[in-house]
N, C-alpha and C positions, 0 to 999 in steps of 0.2 A: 140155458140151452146152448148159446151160442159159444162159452166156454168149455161146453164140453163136447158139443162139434170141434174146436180148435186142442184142446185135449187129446180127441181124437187120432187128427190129422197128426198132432205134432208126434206122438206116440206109435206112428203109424208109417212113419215117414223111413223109407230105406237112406241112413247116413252115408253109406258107400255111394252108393248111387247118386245121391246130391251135391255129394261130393265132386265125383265126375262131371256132373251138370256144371258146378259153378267152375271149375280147371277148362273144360272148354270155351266157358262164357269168358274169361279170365284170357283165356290164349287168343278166341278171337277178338279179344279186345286190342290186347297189342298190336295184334298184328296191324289190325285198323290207324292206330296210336301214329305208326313207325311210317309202315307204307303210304295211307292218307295224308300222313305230316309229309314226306316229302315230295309228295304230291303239290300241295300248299303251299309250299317253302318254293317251289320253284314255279307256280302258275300266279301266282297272287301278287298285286301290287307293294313297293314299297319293303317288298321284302328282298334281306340280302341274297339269297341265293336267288332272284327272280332271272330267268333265262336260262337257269344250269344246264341243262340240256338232257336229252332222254339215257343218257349212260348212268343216271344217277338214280332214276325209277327202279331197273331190274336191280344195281346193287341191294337197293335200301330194301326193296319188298323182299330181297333173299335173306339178307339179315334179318329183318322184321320177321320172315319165318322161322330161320334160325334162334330167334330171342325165344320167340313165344311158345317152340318146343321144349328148348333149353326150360323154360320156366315151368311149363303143366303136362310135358311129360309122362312123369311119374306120375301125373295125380288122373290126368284122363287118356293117356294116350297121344293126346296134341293131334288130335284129327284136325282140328278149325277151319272145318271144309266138309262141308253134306256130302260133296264127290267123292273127297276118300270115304266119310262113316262108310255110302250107301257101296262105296268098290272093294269094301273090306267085307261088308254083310253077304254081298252076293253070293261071294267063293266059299261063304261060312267063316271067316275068320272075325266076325262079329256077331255080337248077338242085335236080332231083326227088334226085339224089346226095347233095345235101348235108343234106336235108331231115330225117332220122335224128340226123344227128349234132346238128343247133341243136337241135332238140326235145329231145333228150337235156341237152343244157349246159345250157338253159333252165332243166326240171324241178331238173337238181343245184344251178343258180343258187338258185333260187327257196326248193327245200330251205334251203339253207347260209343264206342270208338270212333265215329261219327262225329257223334254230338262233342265229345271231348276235343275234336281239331276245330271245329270251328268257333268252340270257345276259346283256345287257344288263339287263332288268329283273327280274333273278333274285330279289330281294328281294321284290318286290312280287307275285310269285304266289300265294305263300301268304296273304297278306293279303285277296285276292279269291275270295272264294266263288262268284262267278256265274259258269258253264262257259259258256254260250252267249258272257257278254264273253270269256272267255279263247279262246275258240274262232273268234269272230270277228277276233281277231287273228291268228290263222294264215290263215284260209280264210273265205268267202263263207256267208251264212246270209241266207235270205230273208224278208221282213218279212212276210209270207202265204203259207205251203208248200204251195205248190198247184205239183205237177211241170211239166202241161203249159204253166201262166201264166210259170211262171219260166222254163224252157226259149223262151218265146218273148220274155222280156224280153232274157236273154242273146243271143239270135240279134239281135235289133234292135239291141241295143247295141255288138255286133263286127261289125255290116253299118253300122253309122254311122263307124263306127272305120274300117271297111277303105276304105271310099268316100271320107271323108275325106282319109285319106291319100293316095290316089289322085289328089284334087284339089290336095291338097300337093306332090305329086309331080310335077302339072301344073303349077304355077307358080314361077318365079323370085324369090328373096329375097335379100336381102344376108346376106354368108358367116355363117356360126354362127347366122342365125333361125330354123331349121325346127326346131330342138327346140325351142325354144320355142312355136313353131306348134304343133305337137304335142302339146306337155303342156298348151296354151289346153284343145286337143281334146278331154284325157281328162277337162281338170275338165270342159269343157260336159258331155260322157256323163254324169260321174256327177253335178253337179248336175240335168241333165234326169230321166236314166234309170238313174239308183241307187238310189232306194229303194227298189225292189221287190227286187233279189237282193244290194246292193251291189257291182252292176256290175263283176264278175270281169272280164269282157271277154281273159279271159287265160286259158287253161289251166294254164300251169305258173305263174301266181303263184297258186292256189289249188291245185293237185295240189301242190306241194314242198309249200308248208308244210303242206299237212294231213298229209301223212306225220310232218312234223316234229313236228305235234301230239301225231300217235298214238306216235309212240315216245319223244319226251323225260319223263323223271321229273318231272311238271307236278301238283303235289297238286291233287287233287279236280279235274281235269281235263273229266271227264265223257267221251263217245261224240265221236269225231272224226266221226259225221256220215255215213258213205261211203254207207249210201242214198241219200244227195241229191248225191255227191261227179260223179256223172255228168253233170247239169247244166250245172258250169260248163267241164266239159270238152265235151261235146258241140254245146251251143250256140255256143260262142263257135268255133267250127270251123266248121258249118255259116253262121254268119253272114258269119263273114269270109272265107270262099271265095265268098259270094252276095255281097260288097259287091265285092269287085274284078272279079267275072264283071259285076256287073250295071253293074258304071262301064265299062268294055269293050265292053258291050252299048249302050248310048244313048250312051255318044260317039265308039266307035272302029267302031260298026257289027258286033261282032264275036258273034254268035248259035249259038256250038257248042253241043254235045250237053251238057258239062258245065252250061252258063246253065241249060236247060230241064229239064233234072233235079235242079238247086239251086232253079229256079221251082217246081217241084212238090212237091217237097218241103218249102218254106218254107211254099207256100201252104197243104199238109196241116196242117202244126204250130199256123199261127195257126187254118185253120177248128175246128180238133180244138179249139184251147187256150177256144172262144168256146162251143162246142158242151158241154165239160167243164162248163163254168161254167152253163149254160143247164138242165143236168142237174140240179145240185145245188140 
């Protein structure tokens, strides 16, 4: 019986489809690879680049996006990032089907890219005592923990991401340039708009690894943080459904129900996030 349940499944199994699954799991893994590695190469004890300094974060994660489109592409798209699938599906330019399943390969991407840097720097763990640097190597930490301020940095920084894109997407380049376009993009975000959360602008490169935080045998570790672990998933979601509704909106004339309740909603976060501040 149970070989003919797995019979089943294998026979049943859409290849196309799985296909894309493992290109995104594959893309966010890089990414994690590239950006997390120099993460680590500059927080971590003992190591030669330790102190490099933050001009070296936005290059590497732009490339690190640049690679990992360069690389899966053609096989899924290179979303590696729940904010584009779900800012692509909204305006219709993806299908809502499939949207489960990237978010899923993404998160196990992002995970596994994780586990792979700190096997990489296995030595040098123990050598560093500071948990927020260790920490900051899996996942996002913001330079002023003020919820409502960071939650509107993240939103602005994956509505500049989505819009961009967008306008990437509206123009023609010679074959193999738009990763590269891309990755220009993510360094501009995070040289402009990183220093406030360090510009997650991603859900699942900061949900994998902070799982990978919380459960790898990491001495003196500290708290993975998951009080604030909502931020960089919720913001960069809300943002980057508000950047491709709002690119749809002022160029293709296109004013659905979804624009006006991502408008409203945007606009609550930033007056609340001014008004937070006003209080204190």
């Amino acid at each position: 019986m149970v070989f003919n349940l797995l019979y089943w499944l294998i026979s049943n199994i859409n290849v196309q489809l799985m296909t894309e699954y493992i290109g995104e799991f594959i893309g966010t893994m890089i990414l994690i690879l590239f950006g997390g590695g120099v993460v680590a190469s500059l927080n971590l004890k003992k190591s030669h680049a330790e102190g490099g300094g933050w001009v070296n974060i936005p290059l590497a994660w732009g490339l690190a996006v640049a690679f990992a489109v360069f690389a899966v592409g053609n096989i899924s798209g290179a979303h590696i990032n729940p904010a584009v699938t779900l800012g692509f599906a909204i305006v219709g330019e993806f299908e809502w089907t499939k949207v489960p399943g990237y978010i899923l390969a993404q998160v196990i991407g992002a995970f596994t890219g994780g586990v792979f840097v700190w096997i990489h720097y296995y030595p040098h763990w123990d050598k560093t005592e500071d948990v927020s640097a260790k920490l900051s190597i899996f996942s996002t930490i913001p330079a002023i923990r003020s919820f409502p301020n960071n939650l509107v940095s993240e939103v602005i920084g994956t509505f500049l991401l989505m819009f961009g894109l967008s306008f990437i997407g509206a123009n023609k380049f010679a074959d193999g340039l738009n990763p590269l376009v891309i990755g220009v993009l993510i360094t501009a975000i995070g040289f402009s708009f990183g220093g406030t959360t360090g510009f997650a602008i991603n859900p699942a490169r900061d949900l994998g690894p902070r799982i990978a935080h919380f459960l790898l045998p990491i001495k003196g570790k500290g708290s993975s943080d998951w009080a604030y672990s909502w931020i960089p998933i919720v913001g960069p979601l809300i943002g980057g459904m508000y950047g491709t509704l709002f690119y749809q909106a002022v160029f293709k004339g296109n004013l659905g129900i979804a624009f006006w309740i991502l408008s409203i909603i945007c606009t609550a976060i930033l007056l609340y996030s001014i008004t937070f501040n006003k209080k204190k």
